[in-house]
C-alpha positions in Angstrom: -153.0 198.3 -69.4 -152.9 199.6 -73.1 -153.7 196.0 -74.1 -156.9 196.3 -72.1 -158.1 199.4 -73.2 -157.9 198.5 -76.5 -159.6 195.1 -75.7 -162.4 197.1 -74.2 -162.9 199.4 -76.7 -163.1 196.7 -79.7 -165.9 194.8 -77.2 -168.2 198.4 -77.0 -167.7 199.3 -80.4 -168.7 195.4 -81.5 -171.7 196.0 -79.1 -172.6 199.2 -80.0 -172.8 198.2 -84.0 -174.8 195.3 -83.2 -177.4 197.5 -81.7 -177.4 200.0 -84.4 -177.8 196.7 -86.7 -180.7 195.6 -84.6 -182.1 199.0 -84.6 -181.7 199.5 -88.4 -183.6 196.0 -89.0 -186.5 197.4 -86.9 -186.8 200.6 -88.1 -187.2 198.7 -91.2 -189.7 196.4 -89.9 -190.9 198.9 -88.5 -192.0 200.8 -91.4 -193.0 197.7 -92.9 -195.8 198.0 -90.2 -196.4 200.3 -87.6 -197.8 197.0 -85.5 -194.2 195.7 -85.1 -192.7 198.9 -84.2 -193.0 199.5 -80.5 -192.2 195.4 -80.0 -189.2 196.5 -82.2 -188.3 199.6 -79.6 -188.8 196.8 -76.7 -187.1 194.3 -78.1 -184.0 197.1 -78.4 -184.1 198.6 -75.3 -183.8 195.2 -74.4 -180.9 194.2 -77.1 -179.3 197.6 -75.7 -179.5 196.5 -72.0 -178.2 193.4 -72.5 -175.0 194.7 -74.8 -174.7 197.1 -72.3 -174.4 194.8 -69.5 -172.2 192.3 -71.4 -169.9 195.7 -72.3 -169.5 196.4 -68.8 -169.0 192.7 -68.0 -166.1 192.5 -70.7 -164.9 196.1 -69.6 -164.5 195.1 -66.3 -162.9 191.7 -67.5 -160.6 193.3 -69.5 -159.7 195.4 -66.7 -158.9 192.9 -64.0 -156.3 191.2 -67.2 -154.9 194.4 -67.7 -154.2 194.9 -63.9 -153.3 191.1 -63.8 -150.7 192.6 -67.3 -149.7 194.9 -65.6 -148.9 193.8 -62.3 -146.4 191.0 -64.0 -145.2 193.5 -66.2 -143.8 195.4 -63.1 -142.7 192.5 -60.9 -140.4 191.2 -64.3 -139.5 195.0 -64.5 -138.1 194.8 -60.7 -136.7 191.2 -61.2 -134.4 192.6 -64.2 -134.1 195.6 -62.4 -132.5 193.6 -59.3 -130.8 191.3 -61.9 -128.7 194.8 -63.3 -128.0 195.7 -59.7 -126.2 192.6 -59.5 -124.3 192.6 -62.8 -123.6 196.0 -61.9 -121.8 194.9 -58.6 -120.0 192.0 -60.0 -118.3 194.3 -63.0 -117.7 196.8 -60.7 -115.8 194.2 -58.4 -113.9 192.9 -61.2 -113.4 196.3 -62.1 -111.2 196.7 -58.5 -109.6 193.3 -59.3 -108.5 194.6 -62.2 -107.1 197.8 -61.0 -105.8 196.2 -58.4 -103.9 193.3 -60.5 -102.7 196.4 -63.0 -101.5 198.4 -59.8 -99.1 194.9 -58.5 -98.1 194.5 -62.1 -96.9 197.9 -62.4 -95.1 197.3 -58.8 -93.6 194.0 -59.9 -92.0 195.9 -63.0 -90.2 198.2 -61.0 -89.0 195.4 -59.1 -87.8 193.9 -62.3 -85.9 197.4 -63.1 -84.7 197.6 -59.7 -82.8 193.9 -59.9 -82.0 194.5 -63.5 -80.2 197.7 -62.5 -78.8 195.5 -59.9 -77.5 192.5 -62.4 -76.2 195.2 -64.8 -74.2 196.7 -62.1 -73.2 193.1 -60.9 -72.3 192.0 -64.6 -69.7 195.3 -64.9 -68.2 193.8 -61.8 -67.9 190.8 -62.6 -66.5 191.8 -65.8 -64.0 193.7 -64.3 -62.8 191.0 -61.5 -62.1 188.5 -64.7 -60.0 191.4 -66.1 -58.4 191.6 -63.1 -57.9 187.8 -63.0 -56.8 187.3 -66.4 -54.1 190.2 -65.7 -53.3 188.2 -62.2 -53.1 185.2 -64.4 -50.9 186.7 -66.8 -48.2 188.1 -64.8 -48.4 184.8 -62.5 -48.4 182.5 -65.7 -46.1 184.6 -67.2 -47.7 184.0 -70.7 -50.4 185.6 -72.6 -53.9 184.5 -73.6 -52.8 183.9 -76.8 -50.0 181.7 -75.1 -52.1 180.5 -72.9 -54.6 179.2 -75.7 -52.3 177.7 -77.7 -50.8 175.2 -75.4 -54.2 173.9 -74.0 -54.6 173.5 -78.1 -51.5 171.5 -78.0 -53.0 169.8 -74.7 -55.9 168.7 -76.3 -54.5 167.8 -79.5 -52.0 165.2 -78.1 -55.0 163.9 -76.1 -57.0 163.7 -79.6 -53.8 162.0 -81.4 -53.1 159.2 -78.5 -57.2 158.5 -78.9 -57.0 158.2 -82.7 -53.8 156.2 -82.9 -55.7 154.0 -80.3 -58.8 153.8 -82.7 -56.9 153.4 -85.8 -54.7 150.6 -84.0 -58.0 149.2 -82.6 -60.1 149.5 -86.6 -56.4 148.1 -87.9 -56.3 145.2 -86.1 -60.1 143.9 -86.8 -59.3 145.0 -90.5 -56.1 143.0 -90.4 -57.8 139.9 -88.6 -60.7 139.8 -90.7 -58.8 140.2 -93.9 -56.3 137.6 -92.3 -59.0 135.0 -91.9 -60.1 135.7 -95.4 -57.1 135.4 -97.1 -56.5 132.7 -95.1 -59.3 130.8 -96.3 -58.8 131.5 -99.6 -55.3 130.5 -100.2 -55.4 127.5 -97.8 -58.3 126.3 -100.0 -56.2 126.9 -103.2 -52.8 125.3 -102.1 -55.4 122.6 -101.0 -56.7 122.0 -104.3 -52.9 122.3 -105.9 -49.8 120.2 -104.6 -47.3 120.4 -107.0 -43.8 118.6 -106.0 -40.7 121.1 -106.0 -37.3 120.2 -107.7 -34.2 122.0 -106.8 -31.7 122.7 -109.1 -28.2 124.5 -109.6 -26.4 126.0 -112.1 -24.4 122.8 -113.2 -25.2 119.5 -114.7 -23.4 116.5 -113.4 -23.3 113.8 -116.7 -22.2 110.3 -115.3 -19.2 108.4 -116.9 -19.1 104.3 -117.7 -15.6 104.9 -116.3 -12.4 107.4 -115.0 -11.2 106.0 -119.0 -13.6 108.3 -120.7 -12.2 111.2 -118.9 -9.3 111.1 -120.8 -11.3 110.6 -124.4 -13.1 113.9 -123.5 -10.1 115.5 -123.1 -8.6 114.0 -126.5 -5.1 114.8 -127.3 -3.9 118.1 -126.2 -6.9 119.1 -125.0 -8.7 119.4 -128.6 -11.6 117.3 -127.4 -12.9 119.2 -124.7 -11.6 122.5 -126.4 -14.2 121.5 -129.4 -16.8 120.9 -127.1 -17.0 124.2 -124.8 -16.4 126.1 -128.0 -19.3 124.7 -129.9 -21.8 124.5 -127.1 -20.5 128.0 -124.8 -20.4 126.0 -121.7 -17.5 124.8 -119.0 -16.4 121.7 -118.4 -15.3 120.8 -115.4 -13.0 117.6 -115.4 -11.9 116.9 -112.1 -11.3 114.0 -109.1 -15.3 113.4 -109.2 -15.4 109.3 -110.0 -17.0 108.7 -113.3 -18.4 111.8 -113.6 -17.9 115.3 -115.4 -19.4 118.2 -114.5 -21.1 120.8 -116.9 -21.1 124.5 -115.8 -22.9 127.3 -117.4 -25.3 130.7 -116.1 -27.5 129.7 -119.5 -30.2 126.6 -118.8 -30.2 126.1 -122.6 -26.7 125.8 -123.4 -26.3 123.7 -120.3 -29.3 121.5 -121.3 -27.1 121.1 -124.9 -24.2 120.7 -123.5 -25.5 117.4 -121.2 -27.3 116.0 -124.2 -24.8 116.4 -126.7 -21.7 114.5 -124.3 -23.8 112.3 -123.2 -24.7 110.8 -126.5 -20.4 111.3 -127.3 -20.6 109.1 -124.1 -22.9 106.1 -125.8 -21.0 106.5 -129.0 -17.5 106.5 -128.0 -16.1 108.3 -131.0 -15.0 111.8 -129.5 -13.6 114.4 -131.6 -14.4 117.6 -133.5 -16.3 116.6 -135.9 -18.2 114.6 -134.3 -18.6 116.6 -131.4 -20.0 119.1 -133.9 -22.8 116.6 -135.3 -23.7 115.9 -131.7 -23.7 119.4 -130.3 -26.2 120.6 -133.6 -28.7 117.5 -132.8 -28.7 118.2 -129.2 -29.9 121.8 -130.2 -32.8 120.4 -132.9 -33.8 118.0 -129.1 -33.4 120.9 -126.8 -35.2 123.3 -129.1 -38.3 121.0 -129.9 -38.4 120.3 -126.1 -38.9 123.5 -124.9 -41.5 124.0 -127.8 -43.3 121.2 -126.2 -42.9 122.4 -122.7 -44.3 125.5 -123.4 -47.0 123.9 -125.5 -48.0 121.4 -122.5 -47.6 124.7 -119.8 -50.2 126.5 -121.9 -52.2 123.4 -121.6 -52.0 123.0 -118.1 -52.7 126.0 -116.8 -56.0 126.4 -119.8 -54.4 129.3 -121.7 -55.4 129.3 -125.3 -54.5 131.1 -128.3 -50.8 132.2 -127.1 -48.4 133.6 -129.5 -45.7 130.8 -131.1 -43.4 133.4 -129.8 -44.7 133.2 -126.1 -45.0 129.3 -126.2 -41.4 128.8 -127.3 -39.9 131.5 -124.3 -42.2 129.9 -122.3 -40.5 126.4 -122.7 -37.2 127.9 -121.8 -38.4 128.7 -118.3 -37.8 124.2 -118.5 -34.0 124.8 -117.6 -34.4 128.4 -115.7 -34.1 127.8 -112.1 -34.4 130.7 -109.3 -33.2 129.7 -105.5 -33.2 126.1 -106.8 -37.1 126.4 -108.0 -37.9 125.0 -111.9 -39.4 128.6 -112.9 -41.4 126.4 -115.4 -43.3 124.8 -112.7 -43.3 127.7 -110.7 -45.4 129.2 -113.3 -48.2 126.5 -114.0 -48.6 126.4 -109.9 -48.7 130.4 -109.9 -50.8 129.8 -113.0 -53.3 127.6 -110.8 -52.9 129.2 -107.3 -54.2 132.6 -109.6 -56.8 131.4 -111.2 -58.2 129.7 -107.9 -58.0 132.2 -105.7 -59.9 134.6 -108.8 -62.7 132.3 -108.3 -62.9 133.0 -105.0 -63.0 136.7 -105.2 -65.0 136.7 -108.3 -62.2 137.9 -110.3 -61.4 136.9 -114.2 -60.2 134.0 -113.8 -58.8 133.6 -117.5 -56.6 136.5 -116.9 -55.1 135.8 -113.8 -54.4 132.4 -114.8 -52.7 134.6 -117.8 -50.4 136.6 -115.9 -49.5 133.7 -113.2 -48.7 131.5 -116.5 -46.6 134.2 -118.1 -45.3 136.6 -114.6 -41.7 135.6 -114.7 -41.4 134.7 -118.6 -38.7 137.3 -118.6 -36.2 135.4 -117.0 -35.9 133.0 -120.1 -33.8 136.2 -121.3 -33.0 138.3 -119.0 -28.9 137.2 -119.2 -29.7 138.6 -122.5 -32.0 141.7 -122.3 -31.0 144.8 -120.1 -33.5 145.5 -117.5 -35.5 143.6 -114.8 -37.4 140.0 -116.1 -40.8 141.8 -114.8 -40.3 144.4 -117.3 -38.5 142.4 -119.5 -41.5 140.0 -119.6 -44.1 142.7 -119.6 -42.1 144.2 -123.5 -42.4 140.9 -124.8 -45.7 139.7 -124.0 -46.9 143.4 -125.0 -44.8 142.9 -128.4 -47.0 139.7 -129.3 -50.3 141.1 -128.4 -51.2 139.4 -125.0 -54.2 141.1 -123.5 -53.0 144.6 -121.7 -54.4 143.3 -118.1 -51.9 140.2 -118.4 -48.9 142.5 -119.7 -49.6 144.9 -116.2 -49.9 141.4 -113.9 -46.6 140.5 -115.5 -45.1 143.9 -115.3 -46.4 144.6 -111.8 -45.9 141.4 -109.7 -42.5 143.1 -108.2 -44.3 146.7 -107.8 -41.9 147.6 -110.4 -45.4 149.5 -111.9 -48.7 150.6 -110.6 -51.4 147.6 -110.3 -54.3 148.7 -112.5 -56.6 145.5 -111.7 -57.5 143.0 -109.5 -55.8 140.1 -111.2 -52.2 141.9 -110.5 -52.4 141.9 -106.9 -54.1 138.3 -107.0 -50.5 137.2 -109.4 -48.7 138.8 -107.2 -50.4 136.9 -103.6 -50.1 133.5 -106.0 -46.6 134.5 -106.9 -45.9 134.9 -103.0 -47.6 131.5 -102.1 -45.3 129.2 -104.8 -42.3 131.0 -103.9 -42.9 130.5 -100.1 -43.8 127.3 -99.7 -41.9 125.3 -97.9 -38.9 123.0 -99.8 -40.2 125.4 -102.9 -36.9 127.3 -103.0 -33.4 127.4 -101.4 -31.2 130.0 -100.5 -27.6 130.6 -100.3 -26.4 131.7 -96.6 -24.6 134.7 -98.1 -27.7 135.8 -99.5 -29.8 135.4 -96.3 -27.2 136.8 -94.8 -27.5 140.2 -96.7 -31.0 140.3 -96.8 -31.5 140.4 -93.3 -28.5 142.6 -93.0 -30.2 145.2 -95.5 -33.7 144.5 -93.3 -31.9 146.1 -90.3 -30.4 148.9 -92.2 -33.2 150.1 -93.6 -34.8 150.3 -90.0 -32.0 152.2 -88.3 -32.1 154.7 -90.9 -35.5 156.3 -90.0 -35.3 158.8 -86.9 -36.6 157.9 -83.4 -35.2 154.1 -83.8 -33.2 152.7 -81.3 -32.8 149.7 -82.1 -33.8 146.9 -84.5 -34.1 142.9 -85.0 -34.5 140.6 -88.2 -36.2 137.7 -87.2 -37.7 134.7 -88.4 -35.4 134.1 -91.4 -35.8 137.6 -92.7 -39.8 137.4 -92.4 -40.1 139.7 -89.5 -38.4 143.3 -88.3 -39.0 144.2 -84.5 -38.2 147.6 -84.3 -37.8 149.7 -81.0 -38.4 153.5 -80.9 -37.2 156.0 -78.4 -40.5 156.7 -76.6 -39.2 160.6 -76.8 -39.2 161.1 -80.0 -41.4 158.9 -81.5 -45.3 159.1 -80.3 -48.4 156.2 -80.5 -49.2 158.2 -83.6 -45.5 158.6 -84.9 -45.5 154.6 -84.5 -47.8 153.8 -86.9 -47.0 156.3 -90.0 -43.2 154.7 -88.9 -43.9 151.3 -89.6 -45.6 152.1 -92.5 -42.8 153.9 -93.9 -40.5 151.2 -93.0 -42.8 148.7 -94.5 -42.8 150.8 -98.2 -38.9 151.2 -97.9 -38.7 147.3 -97.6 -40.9 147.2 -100.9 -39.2 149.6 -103.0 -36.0 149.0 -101.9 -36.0 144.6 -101.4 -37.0 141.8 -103.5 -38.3 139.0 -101.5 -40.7 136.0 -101.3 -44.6 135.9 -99.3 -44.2 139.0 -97.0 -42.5 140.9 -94.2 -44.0 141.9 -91.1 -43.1 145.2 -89.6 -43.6 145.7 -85.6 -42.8 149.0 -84.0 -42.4 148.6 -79.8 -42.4 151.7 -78.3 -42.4 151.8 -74.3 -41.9 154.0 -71.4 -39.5 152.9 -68.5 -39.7 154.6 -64.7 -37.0 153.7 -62.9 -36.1 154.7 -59.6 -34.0 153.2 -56.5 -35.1 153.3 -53.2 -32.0 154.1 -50.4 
């Protein structure tokens, strides 16, 4: 309606000052000439009547668009108005929800209190029934918590050792079979690659007669001969009932070797007697001496080993007439020598210096009649003495476990060692001394606790042990035979290995009447 007004007002006063304009340019014309003047008042009157009639058409215009204005202006005004209504209802609804939701919540905590109450009060019950139980427990039981704890410890713990030793048996045995099959590989490819022939000797040497005749020439007169003889060359000999033969007896390979030579070139000459005997004897040395010079020159040779000490070749040699259980140690150690150095190549190992300490492991028994001490440690002094490399000197020293292994190539000597020494027809042994090894295997078995009883089987190669099922446990078993097993290594010398089986078992026995 404002608008309207306002619309009006601008219409009259745009009217009105086009009138007074109209009037203003007669009035002017007007007094331009007096002629013009009352068509001038006409012609405004007329002006004026027409403004006004157009003002009071735009008046009443303006007023039917201000009632038009006006009349949307209030239906929008009842339209929002009815619009608030609503809001207002639907806030106010939500309003009760709300109160409504708060007034459950506030029901539902007390609830909550109310059970927790409840629970607590259940929970001191409770509490108090398991002291009551425990207590029952106790004087039932007749053993305290503490008690009580400790034996379902001891429970579970014999539980957790019979699973373990079944683990460890169980890892043990695919350890054992794979390294078996490894090993086995290896060393069946080296003794594959190496067959040397074995020759057994003894401690004697048998030199063959022409005839019984000669016998007598040995002798010579009151015995001189012979006397001559075992004085200059430090062995026996043995003149007896054998046909055409005399027999030569001595623990040293040398002197015997001397002793052979030397009678039988007296043998070929035929002139026996001090002197001569004497000549003989000192040649036979000069032989026996460049020989083993030789044999140690061609044993360096043969196994590759370069650059040895004079000192090393000529003990080396010696091993030539040094026999152990009937094996030539000087072929023992150029098949050691080989078997090392072999199986190194397999493993990736020096090869060099386990064909080193194979070559040179037992050089100590060229002197061991002579040198106190074992021929492993013996050896080890010597070789050590003459600058051989210090991984050789611990593969010779070590090869019996006499020392701690400090590489590779010691345990590889030792497994080559183990290999010539076992093969079959490689060496001999006496009954007596069988019989005493196996003797000592079953000793040291029956002196550990928990064993019942014990077997040597297999020539010595094998000790079944049987435990008292008691004493001994799955667990116990296993440290057992290990413990046996490093008793049999420090305390026995012996070739290739001994196996070790502990047999523990539980009888039930029971008779029905």
């Amino acid at each position: 309606m404002e608008i309207g007004v306002l619309v009006l007002g601008l219409l009259i006063g745009l009217a009105l000052g086009t009138a007074i304009g109209v009037l203003g340019l007669n009035y002017y014309q007007n007094s331009r000439g007096k002629n013009r003047a009352e068509l001038a008042e006409a012609e405004a009157r007329r002006i004026v009547s027409t403004a006004q009639g157009q003002a009071d058409a735009t008046v009443r215009e303006a007023d039917d668009k201000a009632k038009s204005i006006l009349e949307e202006s209030e239906q929008a005004t009842l339209r929002r108005r009815r619009e608030l209504d609503k809001e207002d209802e639907r806030l106010q609804k939500r309003r009760e929800d709300l109160d409504n939701r708060f007034e459950r919540l506030e029901q539902r905590e007390q609830n909550l209190n109310k059970r927790q109450s409840r629970m607590d009060k259940q929970q001191n019950d409770l509490q108090k029934l398991e002291e009551q139980r425990l207590a029952e427990l106790q004087r039932i039981a007749q053993m305290t918590i503490d008690e009580a704890r400790k034996e379902l410890l001891g429970s579970v713990e014999r539980d957790a050792r019979s699973d373990m030793a079944r683990i460890i048996r169980q890892v043990e045995a695919e350890a054992r079979e794979e390294a078996d099959n490894r090993a086995r590989d290896v060393i069946s490819l080296a003794v594959q690659r190496l067959a040397s022939e074995h020759v057994s000797e003894i401690a004697v040497s048998v030199v063959p007669l022409p005839s019984d005749e000669m016998k007598g020439r040995i002798i010579g007169r009151a015995g001189r001969n012979i006397r001559a003889f075992e004085l200059a060359t430090g062995v026996d000999v043995v003149v007896d009932d054998t046909p055409e033969a005399v027999t030569i007896s001595s623990f040293d390979p040398v002197r015997r070797e001397v002793a052979k030579r030397a009678l039988a070139k007296l043998v070929v000459d035929g002139r026996i007697h001090p002197a001569r005997i004497e000549k003989l004897v000192e040649d036979a040395q000069v032989e026996v001496e460049q020989s083993i010079r030789e044999e140690g020159e061609r044993a360096a040779y043969e196994a590759g080993i370069p650059g040895l000490h004079p000192e090393v070749i000529k003990l080396l040699g010696r091993l030539k007439f040094r026999t152990s259980y009937g094996q030539n140690q000087h072929a023992h150690s150029i098949e050691t020598a080989h078997i090392a150095g072999m199986i190194a190549a397999e493993l990736g190992a020096d090869v060099a210096t386990a064909k080193a300490g194979g070559l040179l492991h037992d050089i100590g028994k060229a002197i061991d009649h002579e040198v106190e001490g074992t021929h492993a440690l013996i050896g080890a002094d010597f070789a050590k003495r003459y600058g051989v490399n210090a991984k050789v000197v611990n593969c010779i020293a070590s090869h019996h476990h006499e020392v701690e292994q400090e590489c590779v190539e010691a345990y590889i000597v030792e497994a080559a060692d183990a290999i010539s020494g076992a093969r079959p027809g490689a060496r001999r042994e006496s009954m007596e001394t069988y019989i005493k090894r196996v003797k000592t295997l079953e000793d040291i078995a029956n002196s550990f606790q928990g064993v019942e009883q014990s077997y040597a089987l297999q020539a010595g190669r094998e000790v079944r042990i049987i435990v008292r099922p008691d004493v001994v446990d799955d667990f116990s078993s296993l440290q057992l035979a290990r413990e046996i097993a490093r008793k049999i290594e420090e305390s026995m010398q012996y070739p290739g290995q001994i196996k070790v089986q502990v047999i523990r078992e539980t009888r039930a026995v029971d008779f029905a009447k």
